[in-house]
C-alpha positions as CSV (number, residue, x, y, z in Angstrom):
1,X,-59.4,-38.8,-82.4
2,X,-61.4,-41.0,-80.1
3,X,-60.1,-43.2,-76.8
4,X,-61.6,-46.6,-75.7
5,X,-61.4,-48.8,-73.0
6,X,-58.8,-50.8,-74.0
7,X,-56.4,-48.0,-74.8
8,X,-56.5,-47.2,-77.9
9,X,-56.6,-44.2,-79.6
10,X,-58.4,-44.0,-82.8
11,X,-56.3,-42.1,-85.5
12,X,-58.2,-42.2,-88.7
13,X,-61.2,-44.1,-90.0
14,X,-62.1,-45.1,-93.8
15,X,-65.9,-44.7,-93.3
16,X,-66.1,-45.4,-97.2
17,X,-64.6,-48.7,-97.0
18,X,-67.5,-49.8,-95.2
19,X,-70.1,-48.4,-97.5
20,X,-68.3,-49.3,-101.0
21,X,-67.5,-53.0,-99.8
22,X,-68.4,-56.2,-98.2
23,X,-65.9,-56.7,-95.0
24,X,-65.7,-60.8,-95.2
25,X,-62.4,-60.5,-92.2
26,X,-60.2,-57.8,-90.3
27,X,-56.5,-58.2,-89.2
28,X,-54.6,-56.1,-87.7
29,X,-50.9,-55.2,-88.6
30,X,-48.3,-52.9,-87.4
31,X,-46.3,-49.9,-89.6
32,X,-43.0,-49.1,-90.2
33,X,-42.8,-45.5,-90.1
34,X,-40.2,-43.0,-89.5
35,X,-39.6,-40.0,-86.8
36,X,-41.6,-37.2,-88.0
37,X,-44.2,-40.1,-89.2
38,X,-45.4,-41.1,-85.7
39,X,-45.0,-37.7,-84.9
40,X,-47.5,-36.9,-87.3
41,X,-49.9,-40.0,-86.6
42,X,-49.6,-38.7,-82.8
43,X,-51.3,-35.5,-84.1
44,X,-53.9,-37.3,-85.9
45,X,-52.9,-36.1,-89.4
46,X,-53.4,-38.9,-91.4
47,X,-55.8,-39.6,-94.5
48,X,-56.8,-43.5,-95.7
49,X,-59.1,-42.2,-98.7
50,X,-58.8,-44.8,-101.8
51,X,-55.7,-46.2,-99.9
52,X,-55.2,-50.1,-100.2
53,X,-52.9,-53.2,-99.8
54,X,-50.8,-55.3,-101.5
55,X,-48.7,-58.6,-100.9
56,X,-45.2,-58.1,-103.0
57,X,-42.0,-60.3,-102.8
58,X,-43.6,-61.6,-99.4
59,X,-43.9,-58.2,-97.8
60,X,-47.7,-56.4,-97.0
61,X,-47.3,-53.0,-98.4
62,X,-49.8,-49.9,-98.1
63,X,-50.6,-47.8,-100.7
64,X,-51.9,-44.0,-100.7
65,X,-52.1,-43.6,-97.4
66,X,-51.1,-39.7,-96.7
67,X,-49.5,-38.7,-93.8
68,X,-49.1,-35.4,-93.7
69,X,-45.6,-33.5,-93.2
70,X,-44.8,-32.8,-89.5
71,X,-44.9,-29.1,-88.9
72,X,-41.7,-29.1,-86.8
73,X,-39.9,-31.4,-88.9
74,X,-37.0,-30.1,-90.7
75,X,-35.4,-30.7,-94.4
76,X,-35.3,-34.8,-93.2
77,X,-39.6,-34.7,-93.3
78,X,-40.9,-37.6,-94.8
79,X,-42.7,-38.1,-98.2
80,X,-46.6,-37.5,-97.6
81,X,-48.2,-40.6,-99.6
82,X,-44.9,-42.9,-100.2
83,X,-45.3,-46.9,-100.0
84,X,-45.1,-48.1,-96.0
85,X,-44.5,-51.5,-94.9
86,X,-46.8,-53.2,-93.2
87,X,-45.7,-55.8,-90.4
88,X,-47.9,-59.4,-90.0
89,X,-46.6,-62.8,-89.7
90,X,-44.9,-64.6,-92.4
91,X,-48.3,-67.0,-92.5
92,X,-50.8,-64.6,-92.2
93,X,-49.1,-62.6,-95.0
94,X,-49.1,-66.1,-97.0
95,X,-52.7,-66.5,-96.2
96,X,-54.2,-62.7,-97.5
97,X,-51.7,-63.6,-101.1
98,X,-53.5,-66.7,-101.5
99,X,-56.8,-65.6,-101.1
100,X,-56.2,-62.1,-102.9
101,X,-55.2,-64.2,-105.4
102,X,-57.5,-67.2,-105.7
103,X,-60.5,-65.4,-104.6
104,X,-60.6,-61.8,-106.0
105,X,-60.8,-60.3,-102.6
106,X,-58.9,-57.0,-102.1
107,X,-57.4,-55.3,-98.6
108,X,-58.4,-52.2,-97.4
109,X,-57.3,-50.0,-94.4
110,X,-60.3,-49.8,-91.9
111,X,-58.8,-47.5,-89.5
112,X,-55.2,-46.5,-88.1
113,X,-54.9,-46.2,-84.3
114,X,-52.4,-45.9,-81.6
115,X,-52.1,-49.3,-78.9
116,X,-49.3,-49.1,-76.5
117,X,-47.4,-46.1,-78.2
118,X,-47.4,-48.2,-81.3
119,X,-49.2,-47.3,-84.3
120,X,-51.4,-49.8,-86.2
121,X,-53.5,-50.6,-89.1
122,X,-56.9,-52.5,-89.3
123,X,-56.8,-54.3,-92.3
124,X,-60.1,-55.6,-94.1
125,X,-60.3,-58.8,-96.8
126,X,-62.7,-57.2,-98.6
127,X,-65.0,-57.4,-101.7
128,X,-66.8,-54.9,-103.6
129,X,-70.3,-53.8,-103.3
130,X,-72.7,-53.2,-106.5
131,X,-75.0,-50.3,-106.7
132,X,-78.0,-52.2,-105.7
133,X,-76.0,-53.3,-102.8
134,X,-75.2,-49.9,-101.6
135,X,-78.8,-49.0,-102.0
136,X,-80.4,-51.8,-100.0
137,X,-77.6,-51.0,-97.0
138,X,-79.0,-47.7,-96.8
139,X,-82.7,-48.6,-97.0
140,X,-82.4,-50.9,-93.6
141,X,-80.3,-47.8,-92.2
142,X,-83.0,-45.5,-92.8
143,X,-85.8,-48.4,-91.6
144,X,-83.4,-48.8,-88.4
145,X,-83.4,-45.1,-87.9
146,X,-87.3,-44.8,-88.5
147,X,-88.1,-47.5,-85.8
148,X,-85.5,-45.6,-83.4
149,X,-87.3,-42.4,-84.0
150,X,-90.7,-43.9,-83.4
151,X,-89.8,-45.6,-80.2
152,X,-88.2,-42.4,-78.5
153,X,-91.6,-40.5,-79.6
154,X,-93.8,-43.0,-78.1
155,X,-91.2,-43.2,-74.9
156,X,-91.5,-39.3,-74.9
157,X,-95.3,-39.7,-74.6
């Protein structure tokens, strides 16, 4: 869990997201979660791997996102990976379906944080990577790294 500036509190990050697709835009969306939920997103006990999003019957729903049990929750502890509902504008949610739709573009979870006591989701409009893709990301990551390297030796010296 990491704090910023602005006051948010980092939660969980999908790091894989980022290396298995192209991020064309992000939005941000609130959850509806219950009790022992936000107590367990408070404790920073939440997983987004191979979690997505989908528009059905107007509403933004997310998919296999596990949230573990609250330890001091009782017999009324919620179901780890059930289906949450997402909260956006009734345009915006108009605007992802249409381009989901139209343009083969999928939404993945970037991270969950905490702003203002209330939990949120970054959402991506993504689309997937190939191979070669993948491959020529981390090429300029390890040229980037290379030319870091070198200038710290010849700082050093």
């Amino acid at each position: 869990m990491s704090k910023d500036k602005t006051g948010t509190k980092t939660v969980a990050q999908n790091r894989k997201a980022r290396h298995d697709y192209h991020i064309e835009q992000v939005f941000e969306a609130g959850i509806a979660l219950t009790g022992t939920e936000i107590k367990a997103v408070r404790a920073a006990r939440v997983q987004l791997k191979d979690s997505f999003a989908r528009v059905q019957n107007g509403e933004l729903l997310l998919y296999n996102v596990h949230i573990s049990p609250y330890e001091q929750g009782n017999r009324f502890n919620h179901e780890p990976e059930r289906t949450r509902k997402l909260l956006m504008r009734r345009l915006e949610i108009l605007k992802l379906n249409g381009l989901i739709r139209e343009r083969g573009y999928s939404l993945v979870p970037l991270s969950i944080y905490l702003k203002g006591g209330w939990a949120k989701v970054e959402l991506a409009l993504v689309k997937g990577k190939k191979n070669y893709d993948k491959r020529e990301d981390l090429k300029k990551k390890d040229a980037a790294r290379e030319v870091e390297r070198a200038l710290r030796d010849r700082q050093k010296a």
